[in-house]
C-alpha positions in Angstrom: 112.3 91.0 88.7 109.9 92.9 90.7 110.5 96.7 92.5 108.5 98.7 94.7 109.0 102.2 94.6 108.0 104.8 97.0 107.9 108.4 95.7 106.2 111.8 96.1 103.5 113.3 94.4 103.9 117.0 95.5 102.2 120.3 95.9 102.7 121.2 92.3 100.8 118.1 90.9 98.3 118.1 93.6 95.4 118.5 91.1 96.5 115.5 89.2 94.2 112.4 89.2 94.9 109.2 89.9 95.0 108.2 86.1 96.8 110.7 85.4 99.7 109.8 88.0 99.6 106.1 86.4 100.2 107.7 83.3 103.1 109.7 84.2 104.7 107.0 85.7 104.5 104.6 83.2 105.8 107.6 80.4 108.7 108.4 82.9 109.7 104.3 83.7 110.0 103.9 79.5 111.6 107.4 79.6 114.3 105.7 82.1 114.6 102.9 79.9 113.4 100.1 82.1 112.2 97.2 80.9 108.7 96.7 82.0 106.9 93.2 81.7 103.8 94.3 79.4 100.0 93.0 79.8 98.4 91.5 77.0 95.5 92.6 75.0 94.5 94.9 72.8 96.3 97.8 74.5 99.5 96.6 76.2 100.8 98.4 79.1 103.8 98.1 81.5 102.6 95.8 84.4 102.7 97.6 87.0 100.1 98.1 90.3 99.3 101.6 91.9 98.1 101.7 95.7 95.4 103.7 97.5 94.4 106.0 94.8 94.7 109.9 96.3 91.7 112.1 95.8 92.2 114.7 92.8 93.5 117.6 95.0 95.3 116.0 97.8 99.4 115.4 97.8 100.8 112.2 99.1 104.3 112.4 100.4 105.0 108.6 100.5 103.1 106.7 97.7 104.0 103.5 96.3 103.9 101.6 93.1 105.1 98.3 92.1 106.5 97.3 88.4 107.4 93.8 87.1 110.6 93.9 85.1 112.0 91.3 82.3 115.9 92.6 83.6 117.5 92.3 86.6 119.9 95.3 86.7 121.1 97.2 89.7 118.7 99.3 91.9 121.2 102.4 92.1 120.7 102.2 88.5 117.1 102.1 88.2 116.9 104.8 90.8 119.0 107.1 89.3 117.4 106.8 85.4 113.9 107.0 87.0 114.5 110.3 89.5 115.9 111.7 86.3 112.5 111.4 84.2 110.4 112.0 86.6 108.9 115.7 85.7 108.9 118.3 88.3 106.3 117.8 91.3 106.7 114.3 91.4 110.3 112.8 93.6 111.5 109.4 93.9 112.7 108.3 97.3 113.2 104.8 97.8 113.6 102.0 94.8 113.9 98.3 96.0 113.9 94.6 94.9 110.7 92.8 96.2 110.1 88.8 96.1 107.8 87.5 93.1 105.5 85.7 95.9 105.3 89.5 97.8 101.7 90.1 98.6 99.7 93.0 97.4 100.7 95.7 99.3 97.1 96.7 99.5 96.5 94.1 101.7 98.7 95.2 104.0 97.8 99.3 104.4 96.3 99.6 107.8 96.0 103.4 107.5 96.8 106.7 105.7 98.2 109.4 107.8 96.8 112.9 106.9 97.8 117.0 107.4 94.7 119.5 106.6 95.9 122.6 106.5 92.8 125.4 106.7 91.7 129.0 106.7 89.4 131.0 108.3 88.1 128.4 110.8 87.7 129.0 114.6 89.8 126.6 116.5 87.9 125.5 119.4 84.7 125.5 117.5 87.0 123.1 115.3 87.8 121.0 118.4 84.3 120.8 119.6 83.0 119.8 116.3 85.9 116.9 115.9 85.3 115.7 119.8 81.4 115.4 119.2 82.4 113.1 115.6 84.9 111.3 117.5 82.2 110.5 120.6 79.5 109.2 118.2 79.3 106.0 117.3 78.0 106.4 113.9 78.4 109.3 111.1 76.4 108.5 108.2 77.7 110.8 105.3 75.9 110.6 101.2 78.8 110.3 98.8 77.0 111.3 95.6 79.1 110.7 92.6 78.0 111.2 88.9 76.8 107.5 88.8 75.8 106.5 92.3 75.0 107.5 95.5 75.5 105.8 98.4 75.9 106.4 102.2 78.7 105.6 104.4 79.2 105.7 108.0 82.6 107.9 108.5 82.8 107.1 111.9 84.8 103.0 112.0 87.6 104.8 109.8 88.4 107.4 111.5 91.2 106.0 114.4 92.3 109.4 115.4 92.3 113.0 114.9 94.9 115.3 116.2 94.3 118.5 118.5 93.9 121.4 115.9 96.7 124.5 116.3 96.7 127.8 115.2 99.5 128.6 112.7 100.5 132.3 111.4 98.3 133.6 108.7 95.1 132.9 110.1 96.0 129.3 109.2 94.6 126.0 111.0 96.3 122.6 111.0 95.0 119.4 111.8 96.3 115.7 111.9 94.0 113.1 111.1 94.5 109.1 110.5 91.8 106.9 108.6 92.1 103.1 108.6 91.4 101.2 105.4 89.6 97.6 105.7 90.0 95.0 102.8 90.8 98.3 100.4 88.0 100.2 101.4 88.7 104.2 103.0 87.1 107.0 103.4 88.8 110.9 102.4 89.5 113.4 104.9 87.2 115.9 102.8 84.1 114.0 103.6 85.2 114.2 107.7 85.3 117.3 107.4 81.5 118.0 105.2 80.2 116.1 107.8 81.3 118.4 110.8 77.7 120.1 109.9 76.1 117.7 112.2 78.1 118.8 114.9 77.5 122.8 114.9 80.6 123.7 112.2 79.7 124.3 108.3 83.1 124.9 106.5 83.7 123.9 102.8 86.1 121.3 102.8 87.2 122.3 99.1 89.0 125.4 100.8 91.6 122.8 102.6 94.8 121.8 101.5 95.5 118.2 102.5 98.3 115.8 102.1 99.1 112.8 103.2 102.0 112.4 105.0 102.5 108.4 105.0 100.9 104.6 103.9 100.8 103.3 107.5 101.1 99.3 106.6 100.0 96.6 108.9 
């Protein structure tokens, strides 16, 4: 039996990585008492699939994960053991049965659907930056990680960025959807870094972003 489950990773668990989300999972689904098909090898696991990893720092709102079970008990049932060992930050909200021959859902995310929520940023120099990326036709950006650097071109994955609005506290909010190609994406953080080309330096560690939905094809 195979379920897909779509849950929250919240504000509190923000700084969680994606290991560590897998992790928590899995303890919570043999906290519930499900019982998980395992892999084979040397260090069996529940068989279970995690999609679109979220960057360390950013909450997602509507995540998903699949799990293969060797039991085919009733979803209310499975829903209501796993939203009770979930810890706190983390909230189940929708538990289904999915067919064996269901393809990866990873083939079929089109998009992620993003909130940035800033500080101390102008907002028309915001929107003047964000029009100039969005006329370009190309935005090379150097993702430089411990073992590699490489460049991308930001530009074919951003679809669309929303008008940026002032919000009380000096706050700045900002809608922006990025399209993923054969499991490939780019993260909102590196949009913003490369707003530098277009007049507007701002540290994109100072935002808080979420992602609001998985937009599936």
């Amino acid at each position: 039996m195979r379920i897909r489950a779509k849950y929250e990773k919240g504000d509190a668990v923000r700084f969680l990585s994606h290991l560590d989300v897998q992790r928590v999972i899995q303890i919570s689904v043999s906290r519930a008492g499900w019982l998980a098909e395992m892999s084979h090898g040397f260090s069996p696991r529940p068989r279970m699939s995690f999609y679109a990893p979220l960057p360390t720092g950013t909450a997602g709102m509507e995540e998903y994960f699949d799990a293969t079970l060797l039991e085919k008990p009733e979803i209310p049932d499975l829903a209501r053991s796993l939203s009770g060992s979930l810890p706190a930050g983390f909230r189940l909200h929708e538990l289904y049965g999915i067919s064996d021959k269901e393809e990866s859902l990873e083939e079929r995310i089109a998009a992620s659907e993003y909130s940035l929520d800033m500080k101390g940023v102008d907002v028309a120099e915001l929107s003047r930056s964000l029009r100039s990326f969005m006329e370009t036709s190309e935005a090379p950006f150097l993702v430089v990680r411990p073992k590699e650097t490489k460049a991308v071109d930001l530009r074919p994955f951003v679809l669309e960025v929303g008008e940026p609005r002032a919000e009380s506290g000096g706050r700045v909010i900002l809608g922006m959807v990025i399209g993923h190609e054969s499991g490939r994406t780019i993260r909102p953080q590196w949009v913003l870094a490369s707003l530098s080309r277009f007049g507007l330096d701002l540290d994109p560690r100072e935002a808080i972003i979420d992602r609001r939905k998985i937009l599936l094809g």
